[in-house]
N, CA, C and O atoms as CSV, one atom per row, in Angstrom:
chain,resi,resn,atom,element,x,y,z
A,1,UNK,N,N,111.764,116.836,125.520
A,1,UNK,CA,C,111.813,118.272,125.683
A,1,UNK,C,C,111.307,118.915,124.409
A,1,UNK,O,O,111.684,118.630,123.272
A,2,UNK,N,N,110.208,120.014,124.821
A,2,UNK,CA,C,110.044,120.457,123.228
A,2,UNK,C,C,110.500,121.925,123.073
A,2,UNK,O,O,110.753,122.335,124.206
A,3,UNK,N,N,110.688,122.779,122.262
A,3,UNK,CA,C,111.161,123.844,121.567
A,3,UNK,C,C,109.896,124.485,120.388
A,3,UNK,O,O,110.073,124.558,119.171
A,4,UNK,N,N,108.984,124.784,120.923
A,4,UNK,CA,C,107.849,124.551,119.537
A,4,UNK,C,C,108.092,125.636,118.894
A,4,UNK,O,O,107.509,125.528,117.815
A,5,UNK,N,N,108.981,127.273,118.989
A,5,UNK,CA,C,109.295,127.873,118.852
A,5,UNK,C,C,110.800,128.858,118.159
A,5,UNK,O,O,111.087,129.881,117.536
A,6,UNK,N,N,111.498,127.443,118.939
A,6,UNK,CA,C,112.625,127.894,118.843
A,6,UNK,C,C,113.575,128.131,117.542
A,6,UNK,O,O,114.132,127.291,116.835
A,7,UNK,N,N,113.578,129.565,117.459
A,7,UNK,CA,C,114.306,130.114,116.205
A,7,UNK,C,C,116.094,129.420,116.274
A,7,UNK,O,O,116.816,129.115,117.223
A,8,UNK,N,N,116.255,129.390,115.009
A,8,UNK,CA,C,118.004,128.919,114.756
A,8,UNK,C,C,118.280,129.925,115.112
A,8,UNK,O,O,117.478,130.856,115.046
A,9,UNK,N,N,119.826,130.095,115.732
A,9,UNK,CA,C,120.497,131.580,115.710
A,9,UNK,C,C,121.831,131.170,115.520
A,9,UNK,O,O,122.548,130.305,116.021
A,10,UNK,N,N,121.971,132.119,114.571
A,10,UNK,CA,C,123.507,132.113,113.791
A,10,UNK,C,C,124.874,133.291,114.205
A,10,UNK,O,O,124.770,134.515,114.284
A,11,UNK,N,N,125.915,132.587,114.386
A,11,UNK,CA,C,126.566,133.944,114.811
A,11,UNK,C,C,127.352,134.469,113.490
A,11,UNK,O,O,126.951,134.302,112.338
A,12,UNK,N,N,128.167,134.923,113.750
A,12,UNK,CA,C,128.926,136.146,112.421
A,12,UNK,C,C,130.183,134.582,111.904
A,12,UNK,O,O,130.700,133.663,112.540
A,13,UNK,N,N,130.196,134.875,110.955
A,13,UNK,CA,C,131.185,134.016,110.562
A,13,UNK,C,C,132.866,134.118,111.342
A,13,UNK,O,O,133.559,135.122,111.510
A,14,UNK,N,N,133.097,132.959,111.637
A,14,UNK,CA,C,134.322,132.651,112.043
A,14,UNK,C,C,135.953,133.430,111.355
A,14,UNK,O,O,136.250,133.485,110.162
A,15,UNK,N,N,136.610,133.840,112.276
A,15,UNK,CA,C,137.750,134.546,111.399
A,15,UNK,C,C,138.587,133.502,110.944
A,15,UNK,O,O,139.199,133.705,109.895
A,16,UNK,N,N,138.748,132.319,111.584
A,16,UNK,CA,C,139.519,131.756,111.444
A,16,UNK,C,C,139.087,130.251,109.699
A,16,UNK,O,O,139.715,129.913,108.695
A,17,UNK,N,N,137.459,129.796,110.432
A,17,UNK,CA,C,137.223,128.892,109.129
A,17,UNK,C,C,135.972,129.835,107.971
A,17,UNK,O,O,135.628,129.553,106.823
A,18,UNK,N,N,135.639,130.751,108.681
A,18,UNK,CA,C,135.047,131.355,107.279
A,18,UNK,C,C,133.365,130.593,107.062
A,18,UNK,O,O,132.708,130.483,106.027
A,19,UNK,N,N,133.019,130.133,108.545
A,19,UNK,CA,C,132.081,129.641,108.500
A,19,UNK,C,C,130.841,129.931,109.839
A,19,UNK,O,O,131.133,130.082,111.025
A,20,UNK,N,N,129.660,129.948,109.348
A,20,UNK,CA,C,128.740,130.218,110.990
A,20,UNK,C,C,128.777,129.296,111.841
A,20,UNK,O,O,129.098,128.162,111.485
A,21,UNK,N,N,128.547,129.500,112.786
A,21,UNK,CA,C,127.925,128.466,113.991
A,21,UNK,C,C,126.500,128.623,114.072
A,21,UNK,O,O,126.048,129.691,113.659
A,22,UNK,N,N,125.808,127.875,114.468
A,22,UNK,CA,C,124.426,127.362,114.427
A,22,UNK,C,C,123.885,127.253,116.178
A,22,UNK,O,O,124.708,126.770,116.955
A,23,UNK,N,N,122.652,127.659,116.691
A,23,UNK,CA,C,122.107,127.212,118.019
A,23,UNK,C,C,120.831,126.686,117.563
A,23,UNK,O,O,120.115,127.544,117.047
A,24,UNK,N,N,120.308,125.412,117.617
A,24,UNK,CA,C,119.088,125.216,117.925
A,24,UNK,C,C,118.151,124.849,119.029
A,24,UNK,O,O,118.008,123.633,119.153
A,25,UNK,N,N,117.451,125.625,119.895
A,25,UNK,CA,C,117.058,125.074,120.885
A,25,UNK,C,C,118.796,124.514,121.682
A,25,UNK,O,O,119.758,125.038,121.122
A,26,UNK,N,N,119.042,123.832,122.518
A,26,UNK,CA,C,120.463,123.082,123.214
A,26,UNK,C,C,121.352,122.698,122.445
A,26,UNK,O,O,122.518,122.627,122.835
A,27,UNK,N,N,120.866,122.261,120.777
A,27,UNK,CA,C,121.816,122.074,120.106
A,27,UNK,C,C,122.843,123.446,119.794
A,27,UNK,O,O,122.490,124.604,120.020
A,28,UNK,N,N,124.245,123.032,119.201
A,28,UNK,CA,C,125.447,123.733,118.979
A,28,UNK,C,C,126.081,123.266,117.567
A,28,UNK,O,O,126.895,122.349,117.671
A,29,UNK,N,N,125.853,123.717,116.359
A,29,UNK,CA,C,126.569,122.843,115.342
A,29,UNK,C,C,127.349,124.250,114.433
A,29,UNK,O,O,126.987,125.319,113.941
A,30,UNK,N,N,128.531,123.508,114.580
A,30,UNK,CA,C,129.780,124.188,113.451
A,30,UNK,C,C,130.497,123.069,112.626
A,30,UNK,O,O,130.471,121.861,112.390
A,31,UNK,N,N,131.218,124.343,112.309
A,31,UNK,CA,C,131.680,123.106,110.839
A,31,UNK,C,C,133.119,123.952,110.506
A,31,UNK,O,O,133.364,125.145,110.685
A,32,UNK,N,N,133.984,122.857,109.947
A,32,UNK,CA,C,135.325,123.986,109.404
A,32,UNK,C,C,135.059,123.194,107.635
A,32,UNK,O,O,134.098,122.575,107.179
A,33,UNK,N,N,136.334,123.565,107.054
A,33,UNK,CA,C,136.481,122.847,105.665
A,33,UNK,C,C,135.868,120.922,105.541
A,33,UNK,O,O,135.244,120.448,104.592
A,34,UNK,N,N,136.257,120.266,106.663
A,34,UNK,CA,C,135.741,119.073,106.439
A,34,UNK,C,C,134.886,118.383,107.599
A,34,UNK,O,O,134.123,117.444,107.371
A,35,UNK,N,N,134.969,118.614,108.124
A,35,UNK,CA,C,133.810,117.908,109.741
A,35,UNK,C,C,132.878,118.873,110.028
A,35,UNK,O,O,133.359,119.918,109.589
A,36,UNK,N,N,131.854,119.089,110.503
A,36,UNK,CA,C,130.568,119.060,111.630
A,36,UNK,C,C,130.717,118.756,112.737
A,36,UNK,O,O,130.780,117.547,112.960
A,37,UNK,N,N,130.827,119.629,113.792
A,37,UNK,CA,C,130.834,119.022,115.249
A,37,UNK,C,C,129.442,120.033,115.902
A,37,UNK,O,O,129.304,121.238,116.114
A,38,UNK,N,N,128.448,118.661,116.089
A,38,UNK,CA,C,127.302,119.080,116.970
A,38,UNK,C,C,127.826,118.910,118.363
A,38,UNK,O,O,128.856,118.249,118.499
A,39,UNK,N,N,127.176,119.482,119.526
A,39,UNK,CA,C,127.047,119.504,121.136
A,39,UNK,C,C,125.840,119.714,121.105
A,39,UNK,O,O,125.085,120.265,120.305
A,40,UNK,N,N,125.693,119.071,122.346
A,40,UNK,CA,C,124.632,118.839,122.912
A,40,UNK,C,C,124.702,118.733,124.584
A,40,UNK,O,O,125.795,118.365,125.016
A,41,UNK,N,N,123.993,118.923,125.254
A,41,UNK,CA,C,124.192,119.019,127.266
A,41,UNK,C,C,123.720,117.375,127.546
A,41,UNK,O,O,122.576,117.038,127.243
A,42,UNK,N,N,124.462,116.609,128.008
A,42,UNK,CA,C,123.719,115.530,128.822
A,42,UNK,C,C,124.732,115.648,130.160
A,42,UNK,O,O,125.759,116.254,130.469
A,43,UNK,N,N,124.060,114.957,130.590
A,43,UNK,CA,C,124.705,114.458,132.851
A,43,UNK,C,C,125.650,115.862,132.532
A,43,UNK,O,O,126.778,115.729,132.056
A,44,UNK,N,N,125.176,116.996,132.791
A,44,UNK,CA,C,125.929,118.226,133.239
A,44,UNK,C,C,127.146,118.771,132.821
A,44,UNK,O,O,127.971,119.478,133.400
A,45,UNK,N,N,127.075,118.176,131.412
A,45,UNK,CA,C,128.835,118.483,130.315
A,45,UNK,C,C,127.795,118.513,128.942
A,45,UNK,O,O,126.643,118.302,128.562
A,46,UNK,N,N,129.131,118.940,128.532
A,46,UNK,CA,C,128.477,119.420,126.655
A,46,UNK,C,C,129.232,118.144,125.859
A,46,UNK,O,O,130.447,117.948,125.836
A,47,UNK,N,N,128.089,117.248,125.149
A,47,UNK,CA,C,128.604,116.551,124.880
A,47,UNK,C,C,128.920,116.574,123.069
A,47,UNK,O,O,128.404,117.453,122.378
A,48,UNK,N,N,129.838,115.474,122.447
A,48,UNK,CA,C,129.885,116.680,120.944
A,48,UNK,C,C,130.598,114.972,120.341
A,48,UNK,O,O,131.351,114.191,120.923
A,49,UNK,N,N,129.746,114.879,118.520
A,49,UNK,CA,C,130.280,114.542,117.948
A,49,UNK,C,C,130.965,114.893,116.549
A,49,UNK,O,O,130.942,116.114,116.393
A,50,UNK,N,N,131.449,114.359,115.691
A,50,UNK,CA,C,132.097,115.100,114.476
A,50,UNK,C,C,131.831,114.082,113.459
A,50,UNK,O,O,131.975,112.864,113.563
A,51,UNK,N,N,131.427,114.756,112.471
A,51,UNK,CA,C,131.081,113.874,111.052
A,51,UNK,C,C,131.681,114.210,109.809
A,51,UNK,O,O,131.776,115.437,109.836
A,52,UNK,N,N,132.167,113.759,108.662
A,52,UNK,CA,C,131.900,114.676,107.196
A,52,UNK,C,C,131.313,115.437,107.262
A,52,UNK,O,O,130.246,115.389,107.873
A,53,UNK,N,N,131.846,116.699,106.531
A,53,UNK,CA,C,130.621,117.928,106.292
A,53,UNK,C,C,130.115,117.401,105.241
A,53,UNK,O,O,128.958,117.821,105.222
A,54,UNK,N,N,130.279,116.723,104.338
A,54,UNK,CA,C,129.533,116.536,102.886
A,54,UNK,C,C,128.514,115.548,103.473
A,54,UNK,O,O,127.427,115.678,102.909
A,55,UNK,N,N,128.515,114.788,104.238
A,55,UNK,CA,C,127.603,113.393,104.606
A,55,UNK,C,C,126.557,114.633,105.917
A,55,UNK,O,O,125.537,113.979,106.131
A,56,UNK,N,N,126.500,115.324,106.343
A,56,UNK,CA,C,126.181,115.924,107.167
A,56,UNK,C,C,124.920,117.258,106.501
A,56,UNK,O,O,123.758,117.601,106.719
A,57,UNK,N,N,126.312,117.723,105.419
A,57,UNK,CA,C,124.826,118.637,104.336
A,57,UNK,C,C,124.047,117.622,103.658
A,57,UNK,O,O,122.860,117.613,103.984
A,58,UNK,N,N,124.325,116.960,102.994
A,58,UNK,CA,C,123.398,115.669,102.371
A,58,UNK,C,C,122.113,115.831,103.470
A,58,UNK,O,O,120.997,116.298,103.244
A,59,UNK,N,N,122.510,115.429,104.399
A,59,UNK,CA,C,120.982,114.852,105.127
A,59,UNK,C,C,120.705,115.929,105.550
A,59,UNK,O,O,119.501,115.914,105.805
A,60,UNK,N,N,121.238,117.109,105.834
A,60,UNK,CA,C,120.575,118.270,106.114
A,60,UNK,C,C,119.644,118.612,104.698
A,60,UNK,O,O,118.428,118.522,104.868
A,61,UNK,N,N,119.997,118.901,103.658
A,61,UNK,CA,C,119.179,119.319,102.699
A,61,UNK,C,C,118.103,118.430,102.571
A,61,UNK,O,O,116.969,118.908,102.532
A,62,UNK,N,N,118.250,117.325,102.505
A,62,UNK,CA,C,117.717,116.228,102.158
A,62,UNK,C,C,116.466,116.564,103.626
A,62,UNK,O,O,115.320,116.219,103.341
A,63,UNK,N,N,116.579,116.950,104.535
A,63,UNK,CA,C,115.449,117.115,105.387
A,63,UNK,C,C,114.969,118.092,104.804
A,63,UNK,O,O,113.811,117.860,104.456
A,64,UNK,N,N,115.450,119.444,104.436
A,64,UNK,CA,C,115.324,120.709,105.066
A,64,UNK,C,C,114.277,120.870,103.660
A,64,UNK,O,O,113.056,121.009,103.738
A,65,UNK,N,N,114.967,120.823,102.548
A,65,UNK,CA,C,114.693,120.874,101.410
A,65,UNK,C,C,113.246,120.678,101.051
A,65,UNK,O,O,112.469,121.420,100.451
A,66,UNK,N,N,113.012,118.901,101.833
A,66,UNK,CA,C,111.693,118.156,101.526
A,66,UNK,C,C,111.041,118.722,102.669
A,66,UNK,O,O,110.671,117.703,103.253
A,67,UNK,N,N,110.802,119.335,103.107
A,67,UNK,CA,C,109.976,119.910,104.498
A,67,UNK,C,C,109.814,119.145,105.219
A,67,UNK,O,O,108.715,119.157,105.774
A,68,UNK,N,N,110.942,117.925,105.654
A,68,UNK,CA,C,111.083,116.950,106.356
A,68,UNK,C,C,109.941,115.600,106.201
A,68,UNK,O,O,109.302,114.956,107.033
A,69,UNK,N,N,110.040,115.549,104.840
A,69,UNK,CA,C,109.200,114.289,104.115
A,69,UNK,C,C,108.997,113.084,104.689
A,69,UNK,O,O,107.975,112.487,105.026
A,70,UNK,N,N,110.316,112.795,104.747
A,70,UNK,CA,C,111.006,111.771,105.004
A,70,UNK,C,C,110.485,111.625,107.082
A,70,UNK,O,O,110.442,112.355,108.072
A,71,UNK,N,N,110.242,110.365,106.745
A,71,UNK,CA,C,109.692,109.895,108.349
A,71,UNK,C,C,111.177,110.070,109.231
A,71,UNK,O,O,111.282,110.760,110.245
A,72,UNK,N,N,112.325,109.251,108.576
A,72,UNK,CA,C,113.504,109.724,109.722
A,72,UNK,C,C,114.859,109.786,108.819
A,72,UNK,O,O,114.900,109.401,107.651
A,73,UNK,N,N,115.569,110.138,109.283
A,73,UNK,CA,C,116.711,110.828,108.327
A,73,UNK,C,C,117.981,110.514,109.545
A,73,UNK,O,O,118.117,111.093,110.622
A,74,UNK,N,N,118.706,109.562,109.048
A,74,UNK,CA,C,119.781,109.267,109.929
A,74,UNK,C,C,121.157,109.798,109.253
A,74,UNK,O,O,121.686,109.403,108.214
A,75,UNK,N,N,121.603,110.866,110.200
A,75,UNK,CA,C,122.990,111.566,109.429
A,75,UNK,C,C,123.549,110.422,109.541
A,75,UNK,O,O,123.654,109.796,108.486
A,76,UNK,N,N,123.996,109.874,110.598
A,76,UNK,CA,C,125.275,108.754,110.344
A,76,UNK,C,C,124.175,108.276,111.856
A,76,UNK,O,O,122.996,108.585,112.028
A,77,UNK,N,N,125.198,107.338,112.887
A,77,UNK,CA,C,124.896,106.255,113.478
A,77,UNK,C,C,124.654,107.119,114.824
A,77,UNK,O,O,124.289,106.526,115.839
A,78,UNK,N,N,124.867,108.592,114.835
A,78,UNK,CA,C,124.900,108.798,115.994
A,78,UNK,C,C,123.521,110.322,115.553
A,78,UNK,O,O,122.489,110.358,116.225
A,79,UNK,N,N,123.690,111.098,114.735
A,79,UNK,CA,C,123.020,112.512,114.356
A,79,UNK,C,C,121.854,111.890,113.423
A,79,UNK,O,O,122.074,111.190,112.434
A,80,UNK,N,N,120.509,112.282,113.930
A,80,UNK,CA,C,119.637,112.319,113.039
A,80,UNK,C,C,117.985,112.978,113.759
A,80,UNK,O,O,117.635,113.338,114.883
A,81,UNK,N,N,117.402,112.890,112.598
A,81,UNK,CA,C,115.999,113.757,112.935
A,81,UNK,C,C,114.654,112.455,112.511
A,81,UNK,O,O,114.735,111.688,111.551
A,82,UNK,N,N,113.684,112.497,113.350
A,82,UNK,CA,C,112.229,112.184,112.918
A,82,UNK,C,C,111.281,113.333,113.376
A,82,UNK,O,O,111.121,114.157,114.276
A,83,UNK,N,N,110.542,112.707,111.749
A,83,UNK,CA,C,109.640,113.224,111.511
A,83,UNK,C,C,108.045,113.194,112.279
A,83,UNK,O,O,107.378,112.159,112.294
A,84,UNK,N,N,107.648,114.268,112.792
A,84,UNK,CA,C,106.358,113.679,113.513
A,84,UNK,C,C,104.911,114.390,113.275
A,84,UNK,O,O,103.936,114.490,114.021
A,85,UNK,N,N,105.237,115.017,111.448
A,85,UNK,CA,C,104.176,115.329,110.680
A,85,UNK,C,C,103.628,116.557,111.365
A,85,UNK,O,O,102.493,116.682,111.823
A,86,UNK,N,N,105.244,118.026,111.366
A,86,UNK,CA,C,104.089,119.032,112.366
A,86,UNK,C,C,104.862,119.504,113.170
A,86,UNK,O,O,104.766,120.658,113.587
A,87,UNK,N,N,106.160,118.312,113.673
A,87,UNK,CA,C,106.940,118.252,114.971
A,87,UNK,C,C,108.444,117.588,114.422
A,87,UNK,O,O,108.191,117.111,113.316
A,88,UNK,N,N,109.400,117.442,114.635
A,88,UNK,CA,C,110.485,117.275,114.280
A,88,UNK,C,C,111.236,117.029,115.697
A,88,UNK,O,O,111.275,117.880,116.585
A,89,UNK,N,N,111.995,115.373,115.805
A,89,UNK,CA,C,112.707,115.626,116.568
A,89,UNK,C,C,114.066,115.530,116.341
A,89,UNK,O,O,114.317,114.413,115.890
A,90,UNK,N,N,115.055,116.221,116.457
A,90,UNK,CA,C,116.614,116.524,116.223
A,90,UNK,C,C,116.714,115.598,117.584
A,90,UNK,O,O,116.094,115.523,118.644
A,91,UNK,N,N,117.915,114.889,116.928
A,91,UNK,CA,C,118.517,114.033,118.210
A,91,UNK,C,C,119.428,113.483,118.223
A,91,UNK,O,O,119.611,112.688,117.301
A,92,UNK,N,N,120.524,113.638,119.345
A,92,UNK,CA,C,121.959,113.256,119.108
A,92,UNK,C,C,122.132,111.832,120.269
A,92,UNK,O,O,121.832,112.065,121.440
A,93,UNK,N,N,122.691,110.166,119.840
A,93,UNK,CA,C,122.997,109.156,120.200
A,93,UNK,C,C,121.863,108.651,120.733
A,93,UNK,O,O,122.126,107.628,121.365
A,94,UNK,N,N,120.142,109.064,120.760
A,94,UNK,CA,C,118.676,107.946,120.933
A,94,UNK,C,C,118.678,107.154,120.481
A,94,UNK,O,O,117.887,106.358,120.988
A,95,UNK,N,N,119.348,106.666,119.391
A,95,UNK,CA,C,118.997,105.637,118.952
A,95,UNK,C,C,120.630,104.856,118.649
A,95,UNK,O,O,120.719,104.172,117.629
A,96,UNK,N,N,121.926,105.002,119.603
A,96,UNK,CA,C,122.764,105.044,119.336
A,96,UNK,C,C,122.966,103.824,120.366
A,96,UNK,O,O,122.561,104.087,121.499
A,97,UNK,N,N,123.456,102.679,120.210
A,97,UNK,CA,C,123.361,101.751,121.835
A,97,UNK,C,C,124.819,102.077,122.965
A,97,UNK,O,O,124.694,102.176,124.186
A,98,UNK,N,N,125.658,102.157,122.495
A,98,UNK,CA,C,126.615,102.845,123.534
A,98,UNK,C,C,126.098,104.238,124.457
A,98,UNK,O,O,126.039,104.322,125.683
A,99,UNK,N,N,125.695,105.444,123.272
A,99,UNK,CA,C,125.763,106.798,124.099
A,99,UNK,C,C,124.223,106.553,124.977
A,99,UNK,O,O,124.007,107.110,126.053
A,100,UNK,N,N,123.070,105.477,124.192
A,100,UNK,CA,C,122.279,105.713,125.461
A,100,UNK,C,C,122.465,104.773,126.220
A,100,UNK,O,O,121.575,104.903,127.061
A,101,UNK,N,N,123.131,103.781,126.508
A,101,UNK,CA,C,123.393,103.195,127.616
A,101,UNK,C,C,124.386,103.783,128.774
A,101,UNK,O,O,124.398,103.442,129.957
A,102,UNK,N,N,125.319,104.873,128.053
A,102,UNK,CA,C,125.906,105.954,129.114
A,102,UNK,C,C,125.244,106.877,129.641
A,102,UNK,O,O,125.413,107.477,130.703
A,103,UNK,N,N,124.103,107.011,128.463
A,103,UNK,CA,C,123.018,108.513,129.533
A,103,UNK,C,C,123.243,109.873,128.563
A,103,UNK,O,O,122.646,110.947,128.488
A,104,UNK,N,N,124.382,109.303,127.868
A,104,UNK,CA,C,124.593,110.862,127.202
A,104,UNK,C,C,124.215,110.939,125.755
A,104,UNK,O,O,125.051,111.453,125.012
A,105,UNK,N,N,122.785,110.393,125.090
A,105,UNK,CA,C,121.648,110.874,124.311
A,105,UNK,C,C,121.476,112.249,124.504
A,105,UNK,O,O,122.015,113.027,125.291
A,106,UNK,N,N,120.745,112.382,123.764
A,106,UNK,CA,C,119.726,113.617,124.051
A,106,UNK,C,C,118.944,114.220,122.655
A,106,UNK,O,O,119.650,114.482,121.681
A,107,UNK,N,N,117.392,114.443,122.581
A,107,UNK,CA,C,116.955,114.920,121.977
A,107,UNK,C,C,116.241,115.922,122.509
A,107,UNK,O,O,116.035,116.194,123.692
A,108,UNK,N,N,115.788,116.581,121.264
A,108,UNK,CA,C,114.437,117.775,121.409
A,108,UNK,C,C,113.775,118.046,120.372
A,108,UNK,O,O,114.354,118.219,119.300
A,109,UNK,N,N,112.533,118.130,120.483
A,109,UNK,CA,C,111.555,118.238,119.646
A,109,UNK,C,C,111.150,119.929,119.107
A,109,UNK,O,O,110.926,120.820,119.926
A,110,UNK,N,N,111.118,120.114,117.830
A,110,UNK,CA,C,110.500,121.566,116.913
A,110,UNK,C,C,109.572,121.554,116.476
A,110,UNK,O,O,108.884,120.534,116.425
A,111,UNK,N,N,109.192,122.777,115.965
A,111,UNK,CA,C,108.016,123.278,115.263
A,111,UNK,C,C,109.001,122.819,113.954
A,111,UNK,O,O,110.200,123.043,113.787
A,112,UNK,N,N,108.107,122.145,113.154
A,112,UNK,CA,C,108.838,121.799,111.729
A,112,UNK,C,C,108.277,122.667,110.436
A,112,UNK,O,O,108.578,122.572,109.246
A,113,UNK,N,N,107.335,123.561,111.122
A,113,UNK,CA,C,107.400,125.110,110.292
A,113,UNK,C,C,107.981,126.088,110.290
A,113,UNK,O,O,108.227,126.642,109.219
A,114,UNK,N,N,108.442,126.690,111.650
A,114,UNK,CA,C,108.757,127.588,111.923
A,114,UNK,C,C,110.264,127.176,112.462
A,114,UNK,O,O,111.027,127.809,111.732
A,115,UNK,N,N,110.853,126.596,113.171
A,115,UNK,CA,C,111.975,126.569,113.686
A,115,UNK,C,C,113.221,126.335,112.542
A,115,UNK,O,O,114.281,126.955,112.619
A,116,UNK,N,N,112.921,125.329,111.452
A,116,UNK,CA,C,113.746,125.018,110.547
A,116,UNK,C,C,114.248,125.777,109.266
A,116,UNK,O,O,115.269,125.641,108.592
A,117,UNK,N,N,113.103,126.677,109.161
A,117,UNK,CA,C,113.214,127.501,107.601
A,117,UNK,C,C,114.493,128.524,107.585
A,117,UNK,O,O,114.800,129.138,106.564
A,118,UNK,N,N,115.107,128.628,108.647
A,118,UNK,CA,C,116.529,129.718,108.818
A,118,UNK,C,C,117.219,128.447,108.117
A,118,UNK,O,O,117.487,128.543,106.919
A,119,UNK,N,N,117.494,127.354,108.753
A,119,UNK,CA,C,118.340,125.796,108.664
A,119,UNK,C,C,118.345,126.092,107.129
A,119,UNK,O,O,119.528,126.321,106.878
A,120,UNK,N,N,117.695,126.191,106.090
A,120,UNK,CA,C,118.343,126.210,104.717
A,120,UNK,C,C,119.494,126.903,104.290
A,120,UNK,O,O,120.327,126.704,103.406
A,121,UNK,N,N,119.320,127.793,105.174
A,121,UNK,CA,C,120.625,128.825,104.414
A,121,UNK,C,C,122.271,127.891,105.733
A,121,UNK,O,O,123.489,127.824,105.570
A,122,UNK,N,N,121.262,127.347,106.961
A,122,UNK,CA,C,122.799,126.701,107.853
A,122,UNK,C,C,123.223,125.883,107.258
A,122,UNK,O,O,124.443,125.729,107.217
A,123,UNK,N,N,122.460,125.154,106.658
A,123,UNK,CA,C,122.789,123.480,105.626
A,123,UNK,C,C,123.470,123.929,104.469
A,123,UNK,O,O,124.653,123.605,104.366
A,124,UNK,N,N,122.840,124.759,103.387
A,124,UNK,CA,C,123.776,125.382,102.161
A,124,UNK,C,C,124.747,126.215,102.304
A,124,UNK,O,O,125.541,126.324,101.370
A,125,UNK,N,N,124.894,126.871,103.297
A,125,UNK,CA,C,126.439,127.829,103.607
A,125,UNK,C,C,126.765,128.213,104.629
A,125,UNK,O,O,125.899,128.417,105.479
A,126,UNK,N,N,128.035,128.433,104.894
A,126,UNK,CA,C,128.725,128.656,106.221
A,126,UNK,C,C,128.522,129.612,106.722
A,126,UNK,O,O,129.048,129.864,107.806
């Protein structure tokens, strides 16, 4: 699926953790004081994992920063992005052997000019 367009959109900070929520294209990512929980839609439910926030900004900057240098950038075993020189694909459990043998993967592909440059300020602050 591609998104060649698709702007981040951020909502107002949370009353409760003091932090934004994030939309990219299908993705959904928030964060409180210590975890990251992305969603994502597979087989007709929102599906969602949770990571360190510190292991989570790491590889966010670490993409965002280098204008996605780096050929692939694995947050942990389940969240990560490749690079496709132009194109960017964000993708949650593709390369994960449990979630794609259940079906509930899912990626999508960006403009890695235009879609990501909001993502600096989602990666450095809440």
């Amino acid at each position: 699926m591609s998104a060649a367009l698709a702007p981040v959109v951020a909502s107002e900070p949370s009353n409760v953790t003091g932090y934004r929520s994030f939309r990219l294209g299908k993705f959904e990512l928030s964060r409180d004081a210590y975890f990251v929980s992305v969603r994502w839609p597979a087989k007709g439910a929102k599906r969602s994992h949770q990571m360190p926030a510190d292991a989570f900004l790491r590889a966010c900057m670490r993409d965002v920063a280098w204008n996605f240098f780096y050929g692939w950038v694995n947050f942990d075993s389940v969240i990560g992005t490749r690079n496709h020189y132009g194109k960017v694909d964000f993708y949650a459990g593709t390369f994960n052997g449990a979630l794609k043998e259940a079906g509930v993967d899912y990626l999508e592909q960006f403009d890695a000019g235009t879609s990501w440059r909001p993502s600096r300020r989602s990666c450095a602050t809440g």
